[in-house]
C-alpha positions in Angstrom: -25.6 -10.3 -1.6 -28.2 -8.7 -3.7 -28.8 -9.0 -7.0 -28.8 -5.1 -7.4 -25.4 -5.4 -5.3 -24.1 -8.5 -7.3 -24.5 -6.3 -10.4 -22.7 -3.6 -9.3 -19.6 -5.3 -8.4 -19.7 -7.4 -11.5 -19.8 -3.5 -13.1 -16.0 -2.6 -12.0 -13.5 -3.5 -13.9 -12.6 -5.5 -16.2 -9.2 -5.9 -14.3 -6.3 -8.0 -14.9 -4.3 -7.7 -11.8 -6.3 -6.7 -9.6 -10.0 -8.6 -8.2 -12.7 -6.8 -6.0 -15.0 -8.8 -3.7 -18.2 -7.7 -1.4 -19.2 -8.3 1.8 -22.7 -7.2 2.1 -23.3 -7.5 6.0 -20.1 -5.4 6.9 -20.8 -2.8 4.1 -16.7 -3.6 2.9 -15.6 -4.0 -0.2 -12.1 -5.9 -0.8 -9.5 -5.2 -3.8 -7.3 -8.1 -4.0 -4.4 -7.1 -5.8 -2.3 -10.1 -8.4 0.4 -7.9 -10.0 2.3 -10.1 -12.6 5.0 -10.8 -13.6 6.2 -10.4 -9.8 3.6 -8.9 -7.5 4.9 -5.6 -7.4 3.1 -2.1 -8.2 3.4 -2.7 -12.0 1.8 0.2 -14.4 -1.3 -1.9 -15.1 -1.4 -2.2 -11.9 -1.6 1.2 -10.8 -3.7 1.9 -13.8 -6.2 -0.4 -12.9 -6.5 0.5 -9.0 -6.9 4.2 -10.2 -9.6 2.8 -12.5 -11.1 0.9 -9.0 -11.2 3.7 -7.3 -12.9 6.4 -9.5 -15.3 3.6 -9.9 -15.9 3.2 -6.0 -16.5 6.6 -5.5 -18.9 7.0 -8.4 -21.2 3.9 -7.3 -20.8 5.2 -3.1 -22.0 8.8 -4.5 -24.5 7.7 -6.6 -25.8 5.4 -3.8 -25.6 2.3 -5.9 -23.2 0.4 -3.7 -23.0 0.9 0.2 -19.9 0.9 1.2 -18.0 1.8 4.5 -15.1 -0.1 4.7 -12.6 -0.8 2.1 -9.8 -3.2 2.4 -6.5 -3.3 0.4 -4.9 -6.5 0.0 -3.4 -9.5 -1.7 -4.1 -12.8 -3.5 -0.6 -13.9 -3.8 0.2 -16.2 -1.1 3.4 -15.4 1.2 3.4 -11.5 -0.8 1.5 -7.9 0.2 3.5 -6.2 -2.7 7.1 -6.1 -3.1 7.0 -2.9 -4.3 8.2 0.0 -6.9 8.3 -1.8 -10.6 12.5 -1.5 -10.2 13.3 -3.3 -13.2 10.7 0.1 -14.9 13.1 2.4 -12.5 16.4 1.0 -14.1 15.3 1.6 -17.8 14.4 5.0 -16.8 17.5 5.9 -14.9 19.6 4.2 -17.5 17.8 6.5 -20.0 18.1 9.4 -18.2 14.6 9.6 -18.1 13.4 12.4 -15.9 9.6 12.3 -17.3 9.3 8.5 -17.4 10.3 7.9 -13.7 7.9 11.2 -12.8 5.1 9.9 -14.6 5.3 6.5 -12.6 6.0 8.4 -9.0 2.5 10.3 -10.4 0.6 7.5 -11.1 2.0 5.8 -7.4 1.1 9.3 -5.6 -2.8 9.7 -7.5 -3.2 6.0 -5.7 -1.4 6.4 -2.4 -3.3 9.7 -1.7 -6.7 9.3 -3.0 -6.6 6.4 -0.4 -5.3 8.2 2.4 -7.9 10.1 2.0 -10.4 7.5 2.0 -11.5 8.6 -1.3 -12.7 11.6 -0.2 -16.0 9.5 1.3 -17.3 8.8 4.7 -15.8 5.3 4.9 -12.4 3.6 7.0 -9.7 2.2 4.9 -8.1 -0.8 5.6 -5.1 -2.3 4.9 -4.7 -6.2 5.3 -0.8 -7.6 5.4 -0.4 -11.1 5.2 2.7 -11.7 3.6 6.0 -9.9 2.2 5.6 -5.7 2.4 8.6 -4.3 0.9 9.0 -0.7 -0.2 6.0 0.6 -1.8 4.3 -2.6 -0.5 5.0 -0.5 3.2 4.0 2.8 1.9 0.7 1.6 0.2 -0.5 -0.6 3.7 0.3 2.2 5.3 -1.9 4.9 3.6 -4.9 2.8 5.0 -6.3 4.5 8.1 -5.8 1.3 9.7 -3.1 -1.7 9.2 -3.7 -5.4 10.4 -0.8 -7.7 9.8 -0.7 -11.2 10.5 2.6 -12.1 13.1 5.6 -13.3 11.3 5.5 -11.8 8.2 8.0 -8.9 8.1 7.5 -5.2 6.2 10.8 -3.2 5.4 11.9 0.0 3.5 15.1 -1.5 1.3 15.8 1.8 -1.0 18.4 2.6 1.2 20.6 -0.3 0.2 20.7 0.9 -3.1 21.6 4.8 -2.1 18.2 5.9 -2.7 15.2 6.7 -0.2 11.2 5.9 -0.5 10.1 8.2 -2.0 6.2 7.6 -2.7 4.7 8.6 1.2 7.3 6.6 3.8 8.4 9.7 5.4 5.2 11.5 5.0 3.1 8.7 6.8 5.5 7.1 9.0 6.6 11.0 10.4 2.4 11.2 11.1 2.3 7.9 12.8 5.6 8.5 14.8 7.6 11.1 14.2 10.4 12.8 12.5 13.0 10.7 14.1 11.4 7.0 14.2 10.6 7.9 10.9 13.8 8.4 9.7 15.4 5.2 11.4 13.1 2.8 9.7 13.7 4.4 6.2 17.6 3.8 6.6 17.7 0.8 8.5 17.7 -1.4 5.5 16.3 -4.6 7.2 12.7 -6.1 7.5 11.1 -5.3 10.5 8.1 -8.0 12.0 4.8 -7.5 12.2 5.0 -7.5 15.5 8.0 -5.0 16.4 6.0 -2.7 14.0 3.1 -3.1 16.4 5.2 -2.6 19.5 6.2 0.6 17.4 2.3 1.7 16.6 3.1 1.3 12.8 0.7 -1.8 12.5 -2.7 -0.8 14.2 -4.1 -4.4 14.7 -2.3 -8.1 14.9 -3.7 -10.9 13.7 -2.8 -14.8 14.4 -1.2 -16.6 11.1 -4.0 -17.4 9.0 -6.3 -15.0 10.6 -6.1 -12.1 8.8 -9.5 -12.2 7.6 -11.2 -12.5 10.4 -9.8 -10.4 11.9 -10.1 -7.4 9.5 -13.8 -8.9 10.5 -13.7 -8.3 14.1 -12.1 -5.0 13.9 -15.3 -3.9 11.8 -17.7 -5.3 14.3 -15.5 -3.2 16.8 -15.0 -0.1 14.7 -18.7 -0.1 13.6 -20.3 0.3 17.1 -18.7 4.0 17.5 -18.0 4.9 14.1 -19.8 8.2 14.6 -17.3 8.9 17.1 -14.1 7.0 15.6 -15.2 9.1 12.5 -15.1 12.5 13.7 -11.7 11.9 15.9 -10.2 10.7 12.6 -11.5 14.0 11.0 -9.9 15.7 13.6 -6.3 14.3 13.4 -6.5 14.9 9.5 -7.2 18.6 10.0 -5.3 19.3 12.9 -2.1 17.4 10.7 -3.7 17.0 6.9 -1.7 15.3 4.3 -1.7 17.0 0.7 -1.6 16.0 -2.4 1.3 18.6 -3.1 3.4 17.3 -0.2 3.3 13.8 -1.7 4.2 15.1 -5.3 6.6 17.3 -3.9 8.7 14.4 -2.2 8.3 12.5 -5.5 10.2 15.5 -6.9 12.9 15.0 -4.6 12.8 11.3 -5.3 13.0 11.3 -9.0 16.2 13.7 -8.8 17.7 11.7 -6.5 17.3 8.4 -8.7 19.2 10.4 -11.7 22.2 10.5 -9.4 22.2 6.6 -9.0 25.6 5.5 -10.1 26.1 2.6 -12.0 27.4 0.6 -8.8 23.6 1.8 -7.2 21.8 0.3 -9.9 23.8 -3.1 -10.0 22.5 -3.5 -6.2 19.2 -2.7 -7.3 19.4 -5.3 -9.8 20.7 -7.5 -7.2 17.4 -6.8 -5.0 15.2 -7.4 -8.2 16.8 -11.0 -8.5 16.2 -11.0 -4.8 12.7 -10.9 -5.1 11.9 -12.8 -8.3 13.3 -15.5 -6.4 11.2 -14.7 -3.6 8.6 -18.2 -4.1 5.0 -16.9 -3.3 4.2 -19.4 -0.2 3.5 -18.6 3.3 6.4 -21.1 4.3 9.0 -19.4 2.1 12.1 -18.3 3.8 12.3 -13.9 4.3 14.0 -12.0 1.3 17.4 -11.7 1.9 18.3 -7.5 1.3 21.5 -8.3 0.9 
C-alpha cells in the first residue's frame, strides 16, 4: 500500500465497532464490522457505518483513495450480524415510543440504501457472509450488489416468530432478486435457510468453501474486474429498468414501526426469548445454529 493510501485509511474513523482495511491491488476497501455488546446493528453501530460511508465517498470523489469494490463484513467469528438492536425495540415498544423506534428504522434505512446504491459511485458492493445472518444481518448482506457466503452457515428472517415482519428492505430486495411470492415465503418461514439452499434459490450470488470466504470475494474481483465496463452498465440497467428508492424503504419502515406498537405483551416475551437466544449464541465457527424457537 502507499503511503499516500496508508494515510488515507488511517484518516476514517476513529470507530469503535467497526474496522476498515485496504487492499490496494484489487482497488477494495473492507469494513469489518464488531458490534458490542452482541454483534448486532447497535446505534453506534449504525452511526459509525454512516460516518464510513460519507467518508468513502468524500475520499473516491476527491480522488484520494481509489476504490472499486467495497466489501461488508464481519470480525466476529461464527456471526455476520444478528440483527435489529431488539433489546432497543422492546424499550421502545414498551414506551410506546413511535419516534424512538422511527429514528432507529431511519438510521438502518440511511445505511441499507446508500449501499444499495453503491454510494452513489462507480464501484460493486460486496457482501461477505461467513457466519450467523439473522434479520437485519439478511437484509444488510443483501443490499450488496453481490453476496458470497461460505456453505454451512445459515441466514434467516425470524421477525415472524414474534408477530412482526422485516421491515428494514427484506421484502424490497428479496421481491427484486425473486419475486413477490418467494419473497414472501422466506419472510414468514421462520427458520434459517443454508447458504447453500439460498444459492440454489439465487439469493446468495457466489459460494465459497468453509474458510474461504476471502479468497474467494478475491477471485470474484479478478472475475468481475475483466468485464466490469460491461457488468457495470447491465447493473445500471436492472437499477433503472426496476430502481429502489429511498422513499420505498422509508415507507415500509412506516409500516414497520406501526406494526411493532401493536406487539402484545405475549409478542414481546418471544422476542425476549430470541434475544436470550442469541446472546447465548458463542461467537465460534463450530458453534451449534440458533435455535428460533
Amino acid at each position: 500500500m502507499s503511503l499516500a493510501a496508508e494515510y488515507k485509511l488511517n484518516c476514517f474513523g476513529p470507530f469503535q465497532q467497526l474496522t476498515p482495511r485496504y487492499d490496494p491491488d484489487l482497488q477494495c476497501l473492507w469494513y469489518d464490522m464488531h458490534a458490542s455488546p452482541r454483534p448486532c446493528f447497535t446505534p453506534t453501530l449504525l452511526a459509525e457505518i454512516a460516518d464510513f460511508q460519507e467518508q468513502v465517498g468524500f475520499a473516491v470523489r476527491r480522488k484520494e483513495l481509489a476504490v472499486s469494490y467495497l466489501v461488508l463484513s464481519s470480525d466476529v467469528p461464527g456471526v455476520f450480524n444478528l440483527g435489529g438492536d431488539l433489546n432497543l425495540f422492546r424499550q421502545h415498544i414498551e414506551n410506546h415510543d413511535r419516534q424512538g423506534l422511527l429514528a432507529y428504522a431511519k438510521a438502518c434505512i440511511d445505511v441499507l440504501y446508500l449501499n444499495s446504491a453503491h454510494l452513489h459511485l462507480p464501484l460493486t458492493t460486496i457482501s461477505l457472509v461467513q457466519g450467523s445472518a439473522l434479520g437485519g444481518g439478511f437484509e444488510a448482506a443483501l443490499s450488496s450488489s453481490v453476496l458470497v457466503a461460505e456453505k454451512g452457515i445459515e441466514l434467516g428472517l425470524p421477525e415472524i416468530l414474534f408477530n412482526l415482519f422485516p421491515g428494514m428492505g427484506a421484502y424490497s430486495l428479496l421481491s427484486r432478486k425473486l419475486d413477490f411470492q418467494r419473497a414472501e415465503e422466506l419472510i414468514t418461514a421462520g427458520r434459517l435457510f443454508s447458504a447453500e439452499e439460498l444459492h440454489e434459490l439465487g439469493v446468495v450470488d457466489a459460494l465459497a468453501e468453509p474458510g474461504e470466504g476471502v479468497q474467494a470475494v478475491h477471485n470474484y474481483i479478478r472475475r468481475h474486474r475483466r468485464a466490469s465496463n460491461g457488468l457495470q452498465a447491465i447493473r445500471r440497467v436492472r437499477e433503472y429498468l426496476n430502481p429502489l428508492t429511498y422513499d420505498e424503504l422509508m415507507d415500509v419502515a412506516e409500516i414497520w414501526v406501526d406494526a411493532a406498537l401493536n406487539l402484545t405483551s405475549r409478542d414481546l416475551r418471544m422476542m425476549g426469548k430470541l434475544v436470550g437466544a442469541q446472546n447465548r449464541l458463542k461467537p465460534a465457527k463450530d458453534s451449534p445454529a440458533l435455535a428460533l424457537v
